[in-house]
C-alpha positions as a Python dict, from the first residue, in 0.01 Angstrom:
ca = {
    (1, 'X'): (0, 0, 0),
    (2, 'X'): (-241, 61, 290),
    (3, 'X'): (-224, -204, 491),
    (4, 'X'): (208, -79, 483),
    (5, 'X'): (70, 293, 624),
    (6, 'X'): (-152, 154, 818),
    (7, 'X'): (83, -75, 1024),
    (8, 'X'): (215, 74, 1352),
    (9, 'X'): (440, 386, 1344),
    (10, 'X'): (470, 491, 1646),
    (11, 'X'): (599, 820, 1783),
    (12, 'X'): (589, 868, 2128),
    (13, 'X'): (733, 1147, 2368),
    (14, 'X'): (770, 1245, 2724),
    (15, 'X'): (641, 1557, 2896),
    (16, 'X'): (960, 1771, 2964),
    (17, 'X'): (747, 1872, 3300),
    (18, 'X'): (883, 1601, 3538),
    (19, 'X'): (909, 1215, 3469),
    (20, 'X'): (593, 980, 3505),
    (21, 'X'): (482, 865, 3824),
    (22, 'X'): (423, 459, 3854),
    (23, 'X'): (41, 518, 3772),
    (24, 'X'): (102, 707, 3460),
    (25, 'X'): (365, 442, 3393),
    (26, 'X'): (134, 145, 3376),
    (27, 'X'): (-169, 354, 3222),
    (28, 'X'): (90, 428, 2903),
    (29, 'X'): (161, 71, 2948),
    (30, 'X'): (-193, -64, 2850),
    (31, 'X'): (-271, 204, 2585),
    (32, 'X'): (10, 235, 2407),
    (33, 'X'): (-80, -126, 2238),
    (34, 'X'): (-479, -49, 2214),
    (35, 'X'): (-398, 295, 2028),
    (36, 'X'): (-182, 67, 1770),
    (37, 'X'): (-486, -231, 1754),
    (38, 'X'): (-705, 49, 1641),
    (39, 'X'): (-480, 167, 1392),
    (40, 'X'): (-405, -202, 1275),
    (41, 'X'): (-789, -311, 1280),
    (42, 'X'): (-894, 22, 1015),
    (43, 'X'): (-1027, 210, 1307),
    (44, 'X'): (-807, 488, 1208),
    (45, 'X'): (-548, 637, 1035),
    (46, 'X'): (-343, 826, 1298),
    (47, 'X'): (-420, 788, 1709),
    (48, 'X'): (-297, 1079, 1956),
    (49, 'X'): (-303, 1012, 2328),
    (50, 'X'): (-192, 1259, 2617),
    (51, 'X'): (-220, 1072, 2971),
    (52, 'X'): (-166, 1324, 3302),
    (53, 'X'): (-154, 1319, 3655),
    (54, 'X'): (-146, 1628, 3906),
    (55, 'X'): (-331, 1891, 3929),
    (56, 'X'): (-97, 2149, 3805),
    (57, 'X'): (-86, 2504, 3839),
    (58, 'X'): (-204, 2810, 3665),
    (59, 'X'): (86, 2778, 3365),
    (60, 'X'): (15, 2398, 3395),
    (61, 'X'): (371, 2305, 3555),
    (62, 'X'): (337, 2038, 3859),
    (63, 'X'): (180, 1763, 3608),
    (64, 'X'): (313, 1490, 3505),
    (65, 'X'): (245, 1373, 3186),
    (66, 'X'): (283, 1101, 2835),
    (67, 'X'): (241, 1195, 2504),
    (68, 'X'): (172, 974, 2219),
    (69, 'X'): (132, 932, 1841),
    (70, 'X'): (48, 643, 1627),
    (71, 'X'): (-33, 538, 1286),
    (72, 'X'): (34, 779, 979),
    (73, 'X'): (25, 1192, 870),
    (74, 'X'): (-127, 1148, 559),
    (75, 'X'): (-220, 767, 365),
    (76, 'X'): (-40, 898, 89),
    (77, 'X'): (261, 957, 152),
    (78, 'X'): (323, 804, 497),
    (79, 'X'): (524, 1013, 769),
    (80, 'X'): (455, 1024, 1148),
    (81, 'X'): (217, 1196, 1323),
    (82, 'X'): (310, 1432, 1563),
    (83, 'X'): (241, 1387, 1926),
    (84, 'X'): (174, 1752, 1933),
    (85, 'X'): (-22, 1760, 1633),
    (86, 'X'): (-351, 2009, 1581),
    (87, 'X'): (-681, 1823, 1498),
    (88, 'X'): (-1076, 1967, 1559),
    (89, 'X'): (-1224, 1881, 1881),
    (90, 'X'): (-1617, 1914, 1733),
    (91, 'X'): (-1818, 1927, 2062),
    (92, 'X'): (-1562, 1974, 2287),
    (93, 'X'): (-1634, 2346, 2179),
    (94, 'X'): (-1943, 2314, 2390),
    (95, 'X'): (-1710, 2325, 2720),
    (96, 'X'): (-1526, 2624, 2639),
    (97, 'X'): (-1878, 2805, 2579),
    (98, 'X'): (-2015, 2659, 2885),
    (99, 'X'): (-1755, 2788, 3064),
    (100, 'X'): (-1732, 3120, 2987),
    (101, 'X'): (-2178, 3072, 3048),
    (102, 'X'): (-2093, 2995, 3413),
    (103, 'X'): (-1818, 3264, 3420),
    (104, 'X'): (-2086, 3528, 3320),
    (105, 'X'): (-2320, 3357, 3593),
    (106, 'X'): (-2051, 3408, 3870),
    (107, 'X'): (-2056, 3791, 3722),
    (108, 'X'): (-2415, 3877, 3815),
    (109, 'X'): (-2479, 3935, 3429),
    (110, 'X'): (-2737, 3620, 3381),
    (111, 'X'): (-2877, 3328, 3585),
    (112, 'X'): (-2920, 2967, 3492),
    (113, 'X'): (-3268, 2987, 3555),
    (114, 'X'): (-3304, 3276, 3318),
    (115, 'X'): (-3553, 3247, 3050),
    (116, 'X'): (-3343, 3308, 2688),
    (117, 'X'): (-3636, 3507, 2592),
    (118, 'X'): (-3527, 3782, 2861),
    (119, 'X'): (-3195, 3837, 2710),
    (120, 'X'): (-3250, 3719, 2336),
    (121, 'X'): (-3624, 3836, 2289),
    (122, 'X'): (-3814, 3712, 2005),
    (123, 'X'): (-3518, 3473, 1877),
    (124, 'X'): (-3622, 3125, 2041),
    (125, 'X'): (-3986, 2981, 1965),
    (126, 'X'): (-4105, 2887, 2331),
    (127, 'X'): (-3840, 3131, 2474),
    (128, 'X'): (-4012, 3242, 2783),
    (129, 'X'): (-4029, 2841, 2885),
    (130, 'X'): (-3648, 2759, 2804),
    (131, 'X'): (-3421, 2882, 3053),
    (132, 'X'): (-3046, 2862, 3023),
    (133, 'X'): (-2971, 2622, 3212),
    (134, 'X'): (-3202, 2376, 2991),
    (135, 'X'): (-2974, 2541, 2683),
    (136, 'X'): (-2636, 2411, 2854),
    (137, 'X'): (-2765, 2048, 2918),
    (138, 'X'): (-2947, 1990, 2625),
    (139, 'X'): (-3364, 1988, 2787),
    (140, 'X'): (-3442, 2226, 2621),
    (141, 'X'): (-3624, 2030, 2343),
    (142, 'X'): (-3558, 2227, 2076),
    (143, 'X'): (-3480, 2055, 1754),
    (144, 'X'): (-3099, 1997, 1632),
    (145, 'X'): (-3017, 2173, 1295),
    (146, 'X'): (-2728, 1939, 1225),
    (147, 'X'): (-3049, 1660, 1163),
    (148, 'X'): (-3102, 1766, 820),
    (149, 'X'): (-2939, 1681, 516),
    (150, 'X'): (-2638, 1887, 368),
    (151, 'X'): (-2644, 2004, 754),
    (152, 'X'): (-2417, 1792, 954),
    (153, 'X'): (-2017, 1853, 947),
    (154, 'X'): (-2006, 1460, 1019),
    (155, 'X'): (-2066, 1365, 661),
    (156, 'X'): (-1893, 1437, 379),
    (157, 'X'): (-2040, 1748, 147),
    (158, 'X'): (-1850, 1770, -114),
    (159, 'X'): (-1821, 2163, -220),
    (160, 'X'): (-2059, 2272, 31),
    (161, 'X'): (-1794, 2194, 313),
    (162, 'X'): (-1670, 2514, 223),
    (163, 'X'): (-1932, 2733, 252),
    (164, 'X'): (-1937, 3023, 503),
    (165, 'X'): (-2304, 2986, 718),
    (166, 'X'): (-2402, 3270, 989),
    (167, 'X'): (-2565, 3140, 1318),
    (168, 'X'): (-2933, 3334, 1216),
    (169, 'X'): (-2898, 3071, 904),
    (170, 'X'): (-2863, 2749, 1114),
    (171, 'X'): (-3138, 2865, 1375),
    (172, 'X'): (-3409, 2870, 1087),
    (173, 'X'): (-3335, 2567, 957),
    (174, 'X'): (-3377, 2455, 1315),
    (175, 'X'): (-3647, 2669, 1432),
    (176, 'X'): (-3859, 2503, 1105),
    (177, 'X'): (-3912, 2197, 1317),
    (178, 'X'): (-4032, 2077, 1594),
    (179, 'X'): (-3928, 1756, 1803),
    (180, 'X'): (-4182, 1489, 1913),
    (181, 'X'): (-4364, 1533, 2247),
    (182, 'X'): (-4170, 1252, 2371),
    (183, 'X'): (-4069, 1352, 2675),
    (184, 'X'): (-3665, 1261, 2621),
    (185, 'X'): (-3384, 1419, 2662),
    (186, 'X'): (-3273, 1508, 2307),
    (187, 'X'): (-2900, 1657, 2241),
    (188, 'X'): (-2892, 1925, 1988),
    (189, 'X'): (-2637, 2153, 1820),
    (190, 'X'): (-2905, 2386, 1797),
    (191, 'X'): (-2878, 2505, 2209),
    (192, 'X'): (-2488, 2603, 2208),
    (193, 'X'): (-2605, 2806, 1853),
    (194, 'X'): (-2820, 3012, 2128),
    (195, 'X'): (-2557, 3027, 2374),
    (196, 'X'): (-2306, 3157, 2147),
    (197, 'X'): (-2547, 3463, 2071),
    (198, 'X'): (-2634, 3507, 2478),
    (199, 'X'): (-2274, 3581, 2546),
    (200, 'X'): (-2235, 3737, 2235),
    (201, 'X'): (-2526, 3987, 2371),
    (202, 'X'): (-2422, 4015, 2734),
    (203, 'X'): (-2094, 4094, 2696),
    (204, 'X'): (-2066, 4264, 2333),
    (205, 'X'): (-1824, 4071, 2155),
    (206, 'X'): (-1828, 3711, 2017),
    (207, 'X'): (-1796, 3408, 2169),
    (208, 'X'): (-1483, 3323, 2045),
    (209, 'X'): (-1353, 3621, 2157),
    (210, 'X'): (-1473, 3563, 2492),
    (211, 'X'): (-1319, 3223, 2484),
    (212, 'X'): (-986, 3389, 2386),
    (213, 'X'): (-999, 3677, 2664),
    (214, 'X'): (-1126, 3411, 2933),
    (215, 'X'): (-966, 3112, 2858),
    (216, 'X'): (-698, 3081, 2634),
    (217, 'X'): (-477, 3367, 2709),
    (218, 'X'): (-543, 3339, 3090),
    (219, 'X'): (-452, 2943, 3044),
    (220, 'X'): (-127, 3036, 2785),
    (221, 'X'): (-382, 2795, 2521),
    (222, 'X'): (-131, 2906, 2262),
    (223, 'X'): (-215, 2617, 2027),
    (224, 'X'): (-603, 2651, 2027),
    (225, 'X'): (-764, 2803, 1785),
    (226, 'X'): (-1154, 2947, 1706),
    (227, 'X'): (-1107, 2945, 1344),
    (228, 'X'): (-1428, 3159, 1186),
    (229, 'X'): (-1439, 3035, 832),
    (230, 'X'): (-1061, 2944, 774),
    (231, 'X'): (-1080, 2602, 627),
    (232, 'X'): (-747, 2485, 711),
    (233, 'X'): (-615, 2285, 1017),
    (234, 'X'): (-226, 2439, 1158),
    (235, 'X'): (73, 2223, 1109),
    (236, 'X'): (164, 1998, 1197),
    (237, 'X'): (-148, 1759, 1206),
    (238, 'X'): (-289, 1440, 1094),
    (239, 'X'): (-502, 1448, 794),
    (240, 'X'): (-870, 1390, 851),
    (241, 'X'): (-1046, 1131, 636),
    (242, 'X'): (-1408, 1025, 553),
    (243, 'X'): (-1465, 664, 336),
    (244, 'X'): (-1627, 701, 11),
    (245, 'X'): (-1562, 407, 72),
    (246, 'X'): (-1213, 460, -36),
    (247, 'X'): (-1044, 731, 180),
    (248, 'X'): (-1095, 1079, 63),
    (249, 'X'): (-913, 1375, 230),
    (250, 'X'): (-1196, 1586, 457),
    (251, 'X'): (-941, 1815, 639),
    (252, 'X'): (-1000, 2085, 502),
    (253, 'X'): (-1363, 2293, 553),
    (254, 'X'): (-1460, 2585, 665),
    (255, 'X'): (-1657, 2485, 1040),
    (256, 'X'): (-1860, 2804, 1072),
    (257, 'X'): (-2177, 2560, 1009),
    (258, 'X'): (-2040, 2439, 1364),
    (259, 'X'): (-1983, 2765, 1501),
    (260, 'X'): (-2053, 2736, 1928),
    (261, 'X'): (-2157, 2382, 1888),
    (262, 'X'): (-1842, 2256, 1776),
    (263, 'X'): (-1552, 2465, 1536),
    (264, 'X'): (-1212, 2510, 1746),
    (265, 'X'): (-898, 2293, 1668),
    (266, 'X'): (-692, 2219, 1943),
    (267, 'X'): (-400, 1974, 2090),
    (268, 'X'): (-362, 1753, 2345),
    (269, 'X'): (-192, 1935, 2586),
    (270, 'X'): (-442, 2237, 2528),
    (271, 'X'): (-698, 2022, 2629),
    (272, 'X'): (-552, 1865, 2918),
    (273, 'X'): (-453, 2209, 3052),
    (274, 'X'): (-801, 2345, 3002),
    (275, 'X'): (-996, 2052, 3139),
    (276, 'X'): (-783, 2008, 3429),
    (277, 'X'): (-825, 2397, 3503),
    (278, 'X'): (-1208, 2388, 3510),
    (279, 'X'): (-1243, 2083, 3684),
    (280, 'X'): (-983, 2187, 3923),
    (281, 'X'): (-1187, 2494, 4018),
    (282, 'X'): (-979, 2732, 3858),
    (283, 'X'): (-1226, 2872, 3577),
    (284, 'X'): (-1545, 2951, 3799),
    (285, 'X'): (-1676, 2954, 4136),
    (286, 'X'): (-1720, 2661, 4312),
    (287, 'X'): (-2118, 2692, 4313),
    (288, 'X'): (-2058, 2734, 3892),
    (289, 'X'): (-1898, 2404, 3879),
    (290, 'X'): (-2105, 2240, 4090),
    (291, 'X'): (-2367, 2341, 3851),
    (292, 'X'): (-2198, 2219, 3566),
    (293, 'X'): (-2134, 1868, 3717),
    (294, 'X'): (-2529, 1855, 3813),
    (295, 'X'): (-2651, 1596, 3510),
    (296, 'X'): (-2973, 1509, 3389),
    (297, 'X'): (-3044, 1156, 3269),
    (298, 'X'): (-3003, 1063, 2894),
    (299, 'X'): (-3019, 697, 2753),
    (300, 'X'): (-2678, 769, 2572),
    (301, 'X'): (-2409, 605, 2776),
    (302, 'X'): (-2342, 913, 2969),
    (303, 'X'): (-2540, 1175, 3206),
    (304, 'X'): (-2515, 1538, 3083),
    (305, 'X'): (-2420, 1854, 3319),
    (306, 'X'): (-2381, 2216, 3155),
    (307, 'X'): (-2163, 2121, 2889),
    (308, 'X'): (-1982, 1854, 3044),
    (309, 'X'): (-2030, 1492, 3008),
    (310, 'X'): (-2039, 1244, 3281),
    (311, 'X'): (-1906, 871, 3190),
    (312, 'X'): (-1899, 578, 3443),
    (313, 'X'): (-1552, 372, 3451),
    (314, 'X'): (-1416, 92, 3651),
    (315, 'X'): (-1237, 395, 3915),
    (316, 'X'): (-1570, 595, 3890),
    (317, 'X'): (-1708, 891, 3714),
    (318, 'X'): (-1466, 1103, 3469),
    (319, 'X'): (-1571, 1421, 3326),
    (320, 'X'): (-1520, 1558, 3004),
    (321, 'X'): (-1677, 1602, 2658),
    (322, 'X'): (-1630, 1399, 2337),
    (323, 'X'): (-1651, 1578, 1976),
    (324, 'X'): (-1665, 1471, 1617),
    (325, 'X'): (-1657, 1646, 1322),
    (326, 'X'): (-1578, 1521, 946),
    (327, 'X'): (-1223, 1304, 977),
    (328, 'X'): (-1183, 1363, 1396),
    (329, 'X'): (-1284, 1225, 1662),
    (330, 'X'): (-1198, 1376, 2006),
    (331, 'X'): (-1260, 1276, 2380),
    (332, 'X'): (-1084, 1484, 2663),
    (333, 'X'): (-1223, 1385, 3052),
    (334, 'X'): (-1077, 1371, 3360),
    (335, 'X'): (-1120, 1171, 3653),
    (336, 'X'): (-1171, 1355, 4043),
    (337, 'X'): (-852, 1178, 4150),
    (338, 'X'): (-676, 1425, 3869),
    (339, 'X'): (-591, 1142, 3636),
    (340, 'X'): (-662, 1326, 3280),
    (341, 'X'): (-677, 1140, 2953),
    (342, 'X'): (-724, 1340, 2590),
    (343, 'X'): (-772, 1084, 2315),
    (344, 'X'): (-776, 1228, 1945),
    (345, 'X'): (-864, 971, 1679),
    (346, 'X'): (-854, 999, 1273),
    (347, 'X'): (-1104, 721, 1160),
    (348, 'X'): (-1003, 529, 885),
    (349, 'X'): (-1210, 270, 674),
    (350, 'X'): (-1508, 266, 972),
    (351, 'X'): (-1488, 443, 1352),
    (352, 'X'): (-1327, 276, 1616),
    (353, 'X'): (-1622, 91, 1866),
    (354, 'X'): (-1738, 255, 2182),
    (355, 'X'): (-1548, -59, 2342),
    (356, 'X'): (-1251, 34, 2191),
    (357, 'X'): (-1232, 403, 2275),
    (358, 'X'): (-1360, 338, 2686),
    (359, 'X'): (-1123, 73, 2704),
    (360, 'X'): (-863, 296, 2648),
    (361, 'X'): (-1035, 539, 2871),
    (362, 'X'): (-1070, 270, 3138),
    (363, 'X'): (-668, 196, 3135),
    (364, 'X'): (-577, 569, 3118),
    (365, 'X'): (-783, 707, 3369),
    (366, 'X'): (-800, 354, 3637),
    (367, 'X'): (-451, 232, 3547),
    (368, 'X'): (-618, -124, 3463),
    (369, 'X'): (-473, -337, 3213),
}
């Protein structure tokens, strides 16, 4: 009965914005059939892809685009996913908050090199030695709350996963530890916890209100959502899944233990619209993005700007962010030729491979097969 969801079903559309240009053509080519190996190989239960090329402009006409869908709705009782689908884009959050950061930076109302303690007195242990800019790119050293048990959306918590958590709540539990003197460069939910409270206090409303007057009504983001402490995920979508080992339904939860660091449920095209609008130059000055391209080192497979991820492929270096939270896997970058790939993945039985998910990459955003 699984192995007949599992097999490929495969729904696939095309962009009404202008047919695909050769490049776009051979990228859809070599992905389509690695999307449907993941799906046939356990790696997941559904697989949606949006490839782009252009830059686009404001209403994100100009581009030219693929959308794709495979593998199954729900395990249960079959159906296709949608191309279009909703799903939660976990860290991917940490763009949008970076973003409206650097937005507030071009405004005069903070500085990277701003200690937190000068806006957010008393809240951060260390403050006066942690600037923002540290907060954005993860040096700040200050210990993840997601590292303790019953803590992490990633694993599955049975009733918990729909309790309602405030952000003072998740900085105790983080502010009760203390990381090594190891000198590394540690990533931690804990820092966009902060951030979502600075912009909450510079500008006197929340940070997902902020995202939503910024970025997604400027940007017509009609299909992304900050969701608070609604549990549910819009239709249509995919249904998330964690193994217990067998596959138990993990869509619904209520995110606010993600808050900033990781809560909003978006779609492919969202995504690609958003990313391609920052990294075009369209969301902040040019000094601002320059900034938030500027990476530190980190022994993870990637170097780390203000909220933006920098990953090495065959073509060069793509920027973006990957996210996962309980049943979704996300990964939205785009390359500085304007060659944007957003990847959303439903494990199944285990998660697809690094390999798997930058091979894709590679033949999306290089056109290599």
């Amino acid at each position: 009965m699984m192995q007949t969801m599992m097999s490929v079903l495969m729904a696939v559309t095309v962009a009404t914005g202008g047919q695909a240009v050769a490049g776009a053509e051979k990228a859809v080519v070599g992905v389509r059939p690695e999307m449907e190996k993941i799906v046939a190989g356990k790696g997941a239960t559904a697989v949606l892809a949006r490839i782009s090329e252009g830059d686009g402009d404001r209403n994100g006409g100009g581009r030219r685009s693929w959308s794709g869908a495979v593998g199954v709705r729900d395990v249960k009782s079959g159906g296709r996913p949608s191309a279009a689908g909703y799903f939660r884009i976990g860290s991917v959050t940490k763009t949008f908050v970076a973003t409206v950061v650097l937005q507030l930076v071009d405004e005069g109302k903070v500085r990277l090199d701003d200690p937190i303690e000068r806006h957010l007195p008393g809240l951060v242990p260390g403050g006066a030695g942690i600037t923002v800019r540290a907060l954005l790119n993860h040096s700040s050293h200050l210990y993840d709350y997601m590292s303790e048990p019953g803590y992490s959306t990633n694993r599955w918590r049975g009733d918990a996963r729909f309790r309602s958590y405030k952000p003072g709540e998740l900085l105790k539990v983080a502010f009760a530890k203390e990381l090594p003197d190891d000198g590394e460069w540690h990533y931690s939910n804990t820092n966009y916890v902060v951030l979502g409270l600075l912009v909450g206090k510079l500008t006197g409303r929340s940070y997902g209100e902020e995202v939503e007057r910024r970025i997604l009504r400027p940007l017509k983001l009609r299909h992304t959502v900050v969701p608070g402490d609604r549990a549910g995920v819009p239709s249509p979508h995919a249904k998330g899944y964690e193994p217990m080992p067998r596959l138990v339904d993990a869509t619904r939860m209520n995110p606010s233990l993600d808050w900033a660091a990781g809560e909003m449920i978006s779609t492919t095209a969202d995504l690609e619209r958003f990313m391609s609008a920052l990294l075009g130059g369209r969301l902040t000055s040019a000094a601002s993005l320059r900034a938030m391209k500027t990476t530190v080192k980190t022994k993870a497979g990637f170097a780390y700007g203000l909220g933006l991820q920098a990953y090495p492929l065959p073509c060069g270096t793509v920027w973006g962010h990957s996210g996962e939270l309980i049943g979704y896997m996300t990964f939205a970058f785009r390359s500085d030729a304007g060659r944007s790939m957003v990847l959303s993945i439903n494990p199944s039985t285990r998660n697809p491979s690094t390999e798997e998910v930058m091979g894709i990459a590679a033949k999306a955003l290089c056109g290599r097969s």
